[in-house]
Legacy VTK file of the C-alpha trace (Angstrom):
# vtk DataFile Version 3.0
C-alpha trace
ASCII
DATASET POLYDATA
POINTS 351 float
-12.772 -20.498 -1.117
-13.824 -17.128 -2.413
-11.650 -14.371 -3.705
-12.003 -11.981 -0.337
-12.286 -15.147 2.187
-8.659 -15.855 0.516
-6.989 -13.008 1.430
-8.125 -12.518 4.316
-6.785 -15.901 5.065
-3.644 -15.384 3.503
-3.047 -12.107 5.991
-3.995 -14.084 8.686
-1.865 -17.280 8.126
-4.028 -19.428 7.554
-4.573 -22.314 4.948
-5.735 -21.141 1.140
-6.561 -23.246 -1.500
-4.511 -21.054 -4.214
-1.857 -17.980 -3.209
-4.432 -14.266 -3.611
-2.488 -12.150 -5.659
-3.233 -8.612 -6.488
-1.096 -5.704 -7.518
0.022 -2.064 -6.004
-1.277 0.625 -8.292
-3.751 -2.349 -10.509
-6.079 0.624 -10.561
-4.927 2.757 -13.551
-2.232 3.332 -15.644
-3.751 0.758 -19.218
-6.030 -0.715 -17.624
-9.054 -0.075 -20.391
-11.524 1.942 -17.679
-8.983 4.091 -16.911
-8.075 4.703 -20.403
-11.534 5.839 -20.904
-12.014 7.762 -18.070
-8.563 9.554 -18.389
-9.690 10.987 -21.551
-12.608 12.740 -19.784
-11.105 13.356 -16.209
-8.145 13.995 -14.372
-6.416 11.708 -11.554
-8.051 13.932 -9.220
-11.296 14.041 -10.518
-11.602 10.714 -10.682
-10.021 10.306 -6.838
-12.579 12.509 -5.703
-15.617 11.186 -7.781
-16.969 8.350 -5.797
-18.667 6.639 -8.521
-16.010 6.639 -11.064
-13.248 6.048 -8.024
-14.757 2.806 -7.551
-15.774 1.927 -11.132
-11.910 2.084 -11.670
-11.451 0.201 -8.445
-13.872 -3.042 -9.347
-13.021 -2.451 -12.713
-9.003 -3.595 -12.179
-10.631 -6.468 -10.247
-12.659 -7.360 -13.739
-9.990 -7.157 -15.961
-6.984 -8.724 -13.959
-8.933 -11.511 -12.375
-7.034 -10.356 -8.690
-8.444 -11.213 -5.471
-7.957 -7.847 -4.035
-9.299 -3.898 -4.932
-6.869 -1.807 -3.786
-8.680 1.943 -3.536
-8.107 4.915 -6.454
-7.093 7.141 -3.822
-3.391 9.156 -3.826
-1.891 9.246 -0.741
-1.805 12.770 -0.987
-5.314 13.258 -0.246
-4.431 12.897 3.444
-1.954 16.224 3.544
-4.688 18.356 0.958
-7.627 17.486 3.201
-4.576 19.212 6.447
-4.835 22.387 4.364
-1.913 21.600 2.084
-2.137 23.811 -0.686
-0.820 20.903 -3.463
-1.096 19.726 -7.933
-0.681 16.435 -8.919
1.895 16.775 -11.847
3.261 13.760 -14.127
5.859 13.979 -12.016
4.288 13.447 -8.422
2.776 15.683 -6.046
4.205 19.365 -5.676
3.053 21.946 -2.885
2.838 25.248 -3.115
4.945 25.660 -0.234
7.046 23.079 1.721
6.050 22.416 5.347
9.513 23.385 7.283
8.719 25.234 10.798
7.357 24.950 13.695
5.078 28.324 12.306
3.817 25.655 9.188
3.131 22.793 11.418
0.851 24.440 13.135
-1.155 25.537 10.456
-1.935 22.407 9.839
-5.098 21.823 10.459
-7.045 18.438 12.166
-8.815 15.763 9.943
-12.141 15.001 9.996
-12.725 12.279 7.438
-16.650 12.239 6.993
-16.112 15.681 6.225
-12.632 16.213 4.843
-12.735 12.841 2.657
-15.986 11.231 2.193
-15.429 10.883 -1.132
-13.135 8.057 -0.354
-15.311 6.572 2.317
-18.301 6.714 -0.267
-16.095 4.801 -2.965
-14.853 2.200 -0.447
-18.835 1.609 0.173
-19.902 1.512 -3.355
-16.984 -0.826 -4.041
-17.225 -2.992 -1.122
-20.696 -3.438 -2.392
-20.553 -4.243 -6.300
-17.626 -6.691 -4.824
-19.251 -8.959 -2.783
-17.142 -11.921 -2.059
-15.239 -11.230 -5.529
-12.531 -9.379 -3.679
-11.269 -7.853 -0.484
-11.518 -4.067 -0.870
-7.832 -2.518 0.067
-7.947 0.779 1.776
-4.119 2.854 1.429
-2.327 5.586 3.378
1.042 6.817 3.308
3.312 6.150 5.959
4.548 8.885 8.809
8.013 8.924 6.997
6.499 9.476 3.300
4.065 11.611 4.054
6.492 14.162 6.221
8.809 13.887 3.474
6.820 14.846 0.642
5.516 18.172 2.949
9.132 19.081 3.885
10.966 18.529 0.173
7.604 20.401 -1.292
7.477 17.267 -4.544
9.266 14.535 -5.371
12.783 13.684 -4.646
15.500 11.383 -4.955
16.903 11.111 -1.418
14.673 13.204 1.258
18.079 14.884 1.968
15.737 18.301 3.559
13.429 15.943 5.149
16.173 14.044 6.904
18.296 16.925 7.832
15.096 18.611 9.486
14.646 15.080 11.424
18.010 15.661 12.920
18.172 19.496 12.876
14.961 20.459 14.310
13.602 17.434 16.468
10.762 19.213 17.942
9.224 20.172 14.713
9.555 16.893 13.036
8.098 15.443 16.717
5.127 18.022 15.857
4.796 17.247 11.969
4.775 13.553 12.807
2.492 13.839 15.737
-0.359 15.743 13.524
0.504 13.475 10.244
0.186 10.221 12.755
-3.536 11.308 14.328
-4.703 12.212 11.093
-3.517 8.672 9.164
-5.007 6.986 12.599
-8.689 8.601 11.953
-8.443 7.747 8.415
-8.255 4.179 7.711
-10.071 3.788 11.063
-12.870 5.694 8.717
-11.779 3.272 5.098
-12.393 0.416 7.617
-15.772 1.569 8.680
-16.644 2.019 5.257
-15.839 -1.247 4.328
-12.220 -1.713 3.283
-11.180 -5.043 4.182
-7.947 -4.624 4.626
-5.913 -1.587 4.865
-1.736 -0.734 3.547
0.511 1.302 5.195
2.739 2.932 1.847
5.941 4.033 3.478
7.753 3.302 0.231
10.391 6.637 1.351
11.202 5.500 4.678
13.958 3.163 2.508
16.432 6.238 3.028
17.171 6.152 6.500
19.656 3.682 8.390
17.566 1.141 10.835
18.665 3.406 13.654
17.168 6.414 12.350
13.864 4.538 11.214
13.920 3.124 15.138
13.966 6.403 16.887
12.105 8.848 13.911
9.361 6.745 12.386
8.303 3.512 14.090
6.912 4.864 17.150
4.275 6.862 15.166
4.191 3.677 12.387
3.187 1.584 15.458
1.024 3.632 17.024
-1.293 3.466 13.631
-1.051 0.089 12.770
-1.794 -0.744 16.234
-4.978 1.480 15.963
-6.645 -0.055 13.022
-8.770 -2.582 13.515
-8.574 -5.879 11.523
-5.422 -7.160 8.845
-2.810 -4.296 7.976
-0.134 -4.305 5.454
3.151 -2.476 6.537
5.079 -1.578 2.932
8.536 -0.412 3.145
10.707 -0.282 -0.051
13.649 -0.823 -0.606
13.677 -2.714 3.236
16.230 -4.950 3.523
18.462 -3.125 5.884
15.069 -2.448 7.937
13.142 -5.299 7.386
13.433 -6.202 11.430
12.465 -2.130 12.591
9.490 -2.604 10.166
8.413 -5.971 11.082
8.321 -4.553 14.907
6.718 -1.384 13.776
3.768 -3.214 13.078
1.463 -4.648 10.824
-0.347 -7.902 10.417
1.507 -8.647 6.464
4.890 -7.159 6.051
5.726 -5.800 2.531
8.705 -7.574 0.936
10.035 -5.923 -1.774
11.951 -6.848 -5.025
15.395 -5.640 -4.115
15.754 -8.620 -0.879
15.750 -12.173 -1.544
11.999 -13.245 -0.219
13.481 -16.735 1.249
15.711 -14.440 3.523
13.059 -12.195 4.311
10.696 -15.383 5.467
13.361 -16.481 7.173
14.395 -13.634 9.600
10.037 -13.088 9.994
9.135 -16.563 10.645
5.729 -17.038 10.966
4.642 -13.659 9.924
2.531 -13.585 6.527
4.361 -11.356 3.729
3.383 -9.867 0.816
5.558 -9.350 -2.678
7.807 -9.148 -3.650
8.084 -9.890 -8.093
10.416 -7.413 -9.346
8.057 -4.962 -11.841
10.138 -4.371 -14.636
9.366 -8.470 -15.793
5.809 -7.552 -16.365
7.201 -5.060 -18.650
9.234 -7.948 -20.627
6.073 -9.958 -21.125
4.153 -13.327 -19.086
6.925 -15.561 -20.221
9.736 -14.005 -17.894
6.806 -12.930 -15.557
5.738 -16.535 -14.963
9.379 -18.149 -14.889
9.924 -14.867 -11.594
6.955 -16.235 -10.546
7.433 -19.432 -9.652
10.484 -18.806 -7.954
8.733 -16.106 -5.739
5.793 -19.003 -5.204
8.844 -21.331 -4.030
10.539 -18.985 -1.839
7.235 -17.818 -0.101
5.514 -21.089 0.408
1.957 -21.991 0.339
0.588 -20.067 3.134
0.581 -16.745 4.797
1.731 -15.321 1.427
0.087 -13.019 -0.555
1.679 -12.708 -4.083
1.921 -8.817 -5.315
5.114 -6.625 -7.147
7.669 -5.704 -4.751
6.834 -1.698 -5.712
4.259 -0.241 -7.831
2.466 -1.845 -10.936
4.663 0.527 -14.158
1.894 2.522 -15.399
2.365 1.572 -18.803
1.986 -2.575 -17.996
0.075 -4.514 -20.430
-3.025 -5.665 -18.417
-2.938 -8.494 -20.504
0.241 -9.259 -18.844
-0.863 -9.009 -15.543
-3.949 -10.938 -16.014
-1.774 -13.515 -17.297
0.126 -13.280 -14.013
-3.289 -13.665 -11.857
-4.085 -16.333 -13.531
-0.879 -18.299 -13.557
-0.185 -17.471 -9.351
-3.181 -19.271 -9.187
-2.953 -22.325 -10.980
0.729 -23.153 -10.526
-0.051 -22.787 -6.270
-3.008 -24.674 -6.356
-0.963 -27.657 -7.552
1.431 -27.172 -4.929
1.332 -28.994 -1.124
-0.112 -26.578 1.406
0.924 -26.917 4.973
-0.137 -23.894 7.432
1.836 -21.925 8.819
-0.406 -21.262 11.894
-3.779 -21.851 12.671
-5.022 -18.160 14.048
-4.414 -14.979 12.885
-0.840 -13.183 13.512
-1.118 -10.346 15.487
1.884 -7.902 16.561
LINES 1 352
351 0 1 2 3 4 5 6 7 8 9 10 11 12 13 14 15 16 17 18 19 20 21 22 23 24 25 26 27 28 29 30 31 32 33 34 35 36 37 38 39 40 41 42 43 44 45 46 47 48 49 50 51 52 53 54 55 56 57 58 59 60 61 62 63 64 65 66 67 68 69 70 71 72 73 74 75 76 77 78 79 80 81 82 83 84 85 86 87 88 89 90 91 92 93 94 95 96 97 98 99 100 101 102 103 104 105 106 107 108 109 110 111 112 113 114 115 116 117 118 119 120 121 122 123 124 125 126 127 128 129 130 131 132 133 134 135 136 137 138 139 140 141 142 143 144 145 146 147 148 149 150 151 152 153 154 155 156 157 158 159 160 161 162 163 164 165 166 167 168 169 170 171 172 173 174 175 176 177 178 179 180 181 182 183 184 185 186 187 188 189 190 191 192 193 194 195 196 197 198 199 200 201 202 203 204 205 206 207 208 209 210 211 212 213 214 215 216 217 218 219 220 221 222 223 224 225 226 227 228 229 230 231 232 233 234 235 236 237 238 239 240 241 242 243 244 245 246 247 248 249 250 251 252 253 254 255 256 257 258 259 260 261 262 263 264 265 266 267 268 269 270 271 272 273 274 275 276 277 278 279 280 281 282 283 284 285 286 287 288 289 290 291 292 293 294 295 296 297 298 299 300 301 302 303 304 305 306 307 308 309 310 311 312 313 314 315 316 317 318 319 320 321 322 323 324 325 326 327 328 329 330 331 332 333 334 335 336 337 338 339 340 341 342 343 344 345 346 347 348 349 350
């Protein structure tokens, strides 16, 4: 079974002959071709370059031995290519200014992705080519709740506290905000999955901050309606998601995210059938392959042999040895090839 072929298998519960790993945010941080292409270009340069986008893409691929290529794209490109004024600092994304009436909402103005973000449709089709059968290209957006989030706090932040108080203050213009951010994420991985992207993640890492009741009625009605628009397997990421690991599950998504802060048994447990993906806590890369193989296995045991694909519950740390995480590749795959493999369903899961 090739690289891509097992994946895709994996999303769709099917058999595999070894657990596909890859890894959220593989593309950068020491990875050697983005060393060298750091020194010459910034994160946005590189985003926006299709050629060097996907030479960092395949070249993660090549170095880590993964069976996926998650895309060198920032989520952020969504809300710039809206007419979001925004830098990319060390320290995340920061606007110029914050998206908090109805007045801002409306400037926002309608995606078209050919136009708006070709450059990431070009890289998806350059990588999707050089691939082949190597790997399944990844496409990414950011969920309804991150995305909103980031426009309303204006950068970073700790606990959303502005973007939740405008969910409950001002429920017509978070209705609007989500509306346009929802249309926008729809037309764009509909456009990474023309272009090739095999499968495509939903990164709603900030949606962790609000109570399942509050993700129920504010963000899985638009989370739905764009996993339910994409065509072919989806990955629905929430982290930390143990208090809304059921919302998120009925959100959407072919593969629920599971990250490091839930036990993965429990999390198979209360989803059944449905394939998963995670959820190895990211600081044990950090420690070196011994501790990251000895996680390992346990994650391998708790997921079983099917409808599992192996990742870090959260983001790859940007300073990770990729020696480390080749390591890791290379051990997911050997130590669940020797293990029994019994399906967990014969077609793919659909929701």
């Amino acid at each position: 079974m090739n690289p891509r072929d097992r994946l895709l298998a994996a999303c769709a519960g099917r058999p595999v002959d070894v657990t596909p790993v890859w890894f959220m945010r593989q593309a950068g941080g020491r990875l050697p071709v983005h060393v060298g292409l750091r020194e010459r270009h910034s994160v946005m340069e590189i985003a926006k370059t299709p050629s060097l986008c996907a030479e960092v893409t395949v070249g993660a691929v090549e170095a880590l031995g993964v069976d996926g290529a998650i895309m060198y794209a920032d989520i952020m490109l969504l809300v710039e290519a809206m007419g979001v004024d925004l830098e990319l600092t060390s320290a995340g994304p920061v606007l110029a200014q914050p998206i908090r009436t109805a007045a801002d909402v409306e400037r926002l103005r309608p995606v078209e992705p050919l136009t708006d973000l070709g450059f990431v449709l070009e890289a998806i089709s350059i990588a999707r080519q050089e691939l082949g059968d190597r790997a399944a290209v990844i496409g990414i957006a950011g969920g309804p709740f991150t995305l909103a989030a980031y426009l309303i706090e204006g950068g970073p932040s700790r606990d959303q506290v502005r973007a939740r108080a405008l969910m409950h203050g001002q429920p017509p213009v978070w209705a609007a905000l989500l509306e346009r951010l929802t249309v926008a994420t729809i037309a764009y991985l509909r456009a990474q999955r023309a272009a090739g992207a095999d499968v495509v993640q939903l990164f709603d890492t900030w949606a962790g901050s609000l109570t399942p009741a509050e993700y129920r009625r504010h963000v899985a009605p638009y989370a739905a309606r764009i996993l339910t628009a994409v065509a072919g397997p989806t990955v629905h990421h929430v982290a930390p998601s143990g208090p809304l690991l059921a919302e998120v599950a009925a959100a959407g998504g072919s593969v629920v995210g599971i990250d490091s802060r839930q036990e993965l048994g429990a999390a198979r447990r209360l989803l059944g059938d449905r394939p998963v993906q995670g959820n190895l806590d990211p600081a044990l890369v950090l420690v070196g392959s011994a501790a990251a193989r000895a996680a390992a296995a346990i994650v391998l045991d708790q997921a079983g042999p099917v409808g599992h694909v192996f990742n870090l519950g959260e983001a790859t740390p940007r300073d990770a040895d990729p020696a480390v995480l080749r390591d890791l590749a290379t051990f997911v795959h050997e130590d669940s090839a020797a293990r029994p493999s019994t399906a967990l369903q014969d077609e793919p899961v659909h929701v």
